[in-house]
Structures are given as structure tokens and as C-alpha cells.
C-alpha positions as CSV (number, residue, x, y, z in Angstrom):
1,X,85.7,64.4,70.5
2,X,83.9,64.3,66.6
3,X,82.4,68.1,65.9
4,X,78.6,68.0,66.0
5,X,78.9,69.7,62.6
6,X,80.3,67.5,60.8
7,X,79.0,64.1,61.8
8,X,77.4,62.0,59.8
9,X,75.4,60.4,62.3
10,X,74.1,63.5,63.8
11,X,73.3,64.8,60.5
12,X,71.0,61.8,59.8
13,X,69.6,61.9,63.1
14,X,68.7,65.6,62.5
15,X,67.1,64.7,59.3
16,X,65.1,62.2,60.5
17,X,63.4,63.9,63.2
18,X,62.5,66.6,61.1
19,X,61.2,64.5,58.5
20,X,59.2,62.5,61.3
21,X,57.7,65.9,62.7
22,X,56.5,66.8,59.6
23,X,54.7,63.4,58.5
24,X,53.6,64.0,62.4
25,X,51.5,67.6,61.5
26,X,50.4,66.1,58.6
27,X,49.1,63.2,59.6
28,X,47.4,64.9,62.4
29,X,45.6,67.7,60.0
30,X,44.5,64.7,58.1
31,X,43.1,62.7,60.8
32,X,41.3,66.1,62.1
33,X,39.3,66.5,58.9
34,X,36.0,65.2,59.2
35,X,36.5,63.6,55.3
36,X,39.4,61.5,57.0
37,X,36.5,60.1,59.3
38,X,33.9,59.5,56.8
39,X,36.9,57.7,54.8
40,X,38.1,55.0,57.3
41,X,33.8,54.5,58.4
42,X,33.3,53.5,54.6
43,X,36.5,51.6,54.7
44,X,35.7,49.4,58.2
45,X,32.2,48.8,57.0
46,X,33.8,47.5,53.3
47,X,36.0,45.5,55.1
48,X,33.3,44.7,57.9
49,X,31.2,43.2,54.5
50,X,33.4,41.3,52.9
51,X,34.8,39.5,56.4
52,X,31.2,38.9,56.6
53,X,31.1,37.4,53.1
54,X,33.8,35.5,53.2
55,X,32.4,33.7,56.4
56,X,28.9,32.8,54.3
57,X,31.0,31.2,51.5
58,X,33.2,29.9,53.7
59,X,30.5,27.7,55.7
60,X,28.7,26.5,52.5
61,X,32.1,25.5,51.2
62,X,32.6,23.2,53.9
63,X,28.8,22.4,53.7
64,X,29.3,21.2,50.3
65,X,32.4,19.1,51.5
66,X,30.9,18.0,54.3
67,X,33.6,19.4,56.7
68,X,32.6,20.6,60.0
69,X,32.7,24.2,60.6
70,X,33.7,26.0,63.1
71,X,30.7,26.5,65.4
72,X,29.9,23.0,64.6
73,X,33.6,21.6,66.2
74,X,33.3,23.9,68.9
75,X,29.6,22.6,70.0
76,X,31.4,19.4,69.6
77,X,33.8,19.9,71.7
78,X,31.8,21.7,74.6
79,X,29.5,18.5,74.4
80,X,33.0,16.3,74.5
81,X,33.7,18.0,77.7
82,X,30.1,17.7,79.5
83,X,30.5,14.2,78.9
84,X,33.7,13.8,80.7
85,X,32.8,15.9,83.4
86,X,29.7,13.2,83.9
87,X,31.9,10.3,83.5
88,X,34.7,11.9,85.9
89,X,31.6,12.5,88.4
90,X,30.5,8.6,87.8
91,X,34.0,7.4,88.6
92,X,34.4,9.4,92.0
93,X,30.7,8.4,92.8
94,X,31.7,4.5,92.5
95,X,35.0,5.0,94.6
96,X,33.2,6.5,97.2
97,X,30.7,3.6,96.8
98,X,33.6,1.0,96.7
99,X,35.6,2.6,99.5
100,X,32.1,2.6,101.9
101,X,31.6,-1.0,101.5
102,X,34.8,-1.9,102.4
103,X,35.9,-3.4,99.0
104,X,37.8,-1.8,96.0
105,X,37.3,-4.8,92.7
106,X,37.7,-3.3,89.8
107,X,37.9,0.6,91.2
108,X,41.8,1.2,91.9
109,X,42.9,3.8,90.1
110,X,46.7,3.5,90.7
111,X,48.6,2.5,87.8
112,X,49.9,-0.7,87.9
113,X,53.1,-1.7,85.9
114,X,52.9,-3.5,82.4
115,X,53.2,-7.0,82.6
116,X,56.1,-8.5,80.4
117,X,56.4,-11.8,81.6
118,X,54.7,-14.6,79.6
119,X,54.2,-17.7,80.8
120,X,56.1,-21.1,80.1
121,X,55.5,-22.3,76.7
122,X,54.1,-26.3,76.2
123,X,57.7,-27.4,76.1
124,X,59.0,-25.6,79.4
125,X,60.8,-22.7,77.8
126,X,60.3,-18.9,78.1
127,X,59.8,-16.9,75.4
């Protein structure tokens, strides 16, 4: 067995834990002071501003290179998504209209395998 007293180890562990409670009481009579909470208010609404700002040069940048912004690309895509919800709602509407009258032209959704054959050429060969 290594003596306690002598380990390095140990010795660092020791250190560190003290060192941690201390930054621990500090930090905790800093946070308690009511300047600490007046501090990291200005410091949110600063930040809270410039996000903010960034966002209004930001959307006339992409104004000026006629990009799409965000709102503008999700709108797009809601409206992408309304229209295949209709189209989806069209399709099941004419099955269930093919499929009631008995016939299925042009309705059958199965996939069908590619066809690779071509047909004889003039001279009777296949290509």
C-alpha cells in the first residue's frame, strides 16, 4: 500500500478540491450581490440587441441579393407541403373513384419494372 502522505495523486486531488471550494464561495458571494444581477441584465439585453441587429442586416443583405430568407423558405416550404397534402388527397379520391367503377386505366400505383428490351431494329437485329 502507497502512504496517503506521500502521494502525488492524492496531493493533487487535495489541492484541487480546495481550490474548487474556494472558486465555489466566491462565485456564490458574487452571484448573491445584487450588482452581479444588474451586470448579466445589461449584458443579456446587449446581447439581446445586437442578435436583434444582426437579424435586420442580415435580411436586407439577402434583400439586396435577392436570396430568400428564412421566413420566406419556411412559408415556402409549409405551402410546398399543403400542396401535396391536396395532391395526395386527389390521388386517393381517383382510386376510390377507379376502384368503384370497376376499372383501374391509368390509376395503379404499383411499381412496375423498367423496361430494357428494345425492339428489333429494320434489319432484324437487337440492339
Amino acid at each position: 500500500m502507497t502512504d496517503k502522505t506521500h502521494d502525488p495523486v492524492a496531493m493533487w486531488q487535495q489541492m484541487m478540491g480546495e481550490m474548487e471550494k474556494g472558486f465555489n464561495s466566491f462565485a456564490n458571494q458574487a452571484m448573491s450581490s445584487p450588482e452581479f444581477s444588474q451586470a448579466m441584465n445589461r449584458a443579456g439585453g446587449v446581447a439581446a440587441g445586437a442578435q436583434k441587429q444582426l437579424g435586420e442586416v442580415m435580411e436586407k443583405y439577402l434583400v439586396a441579393m435577392n436570396l430568400p430568407s428564412r421566413e420566406q423558405v419556411t412559408g415556402l416550404a409549409e405551402r410546398l407541403q399543403s400542396i401535396e397534402a391536396q395532391v395526395h388527397e386527389i390521388k386517393s379520391m381517383l382510386s376510390q373513384m377507379a376502384a368503384g367503377s370497376g376499372t383501374s386505366q391509368g390509376f395503379d400505383t404499383t411499381p412496375r419494372p423498367p423496361r430494357t428490351k428494345r425492339p428489333p431494329s429494320e434489319g432484324g437485329e437487337r440492339t
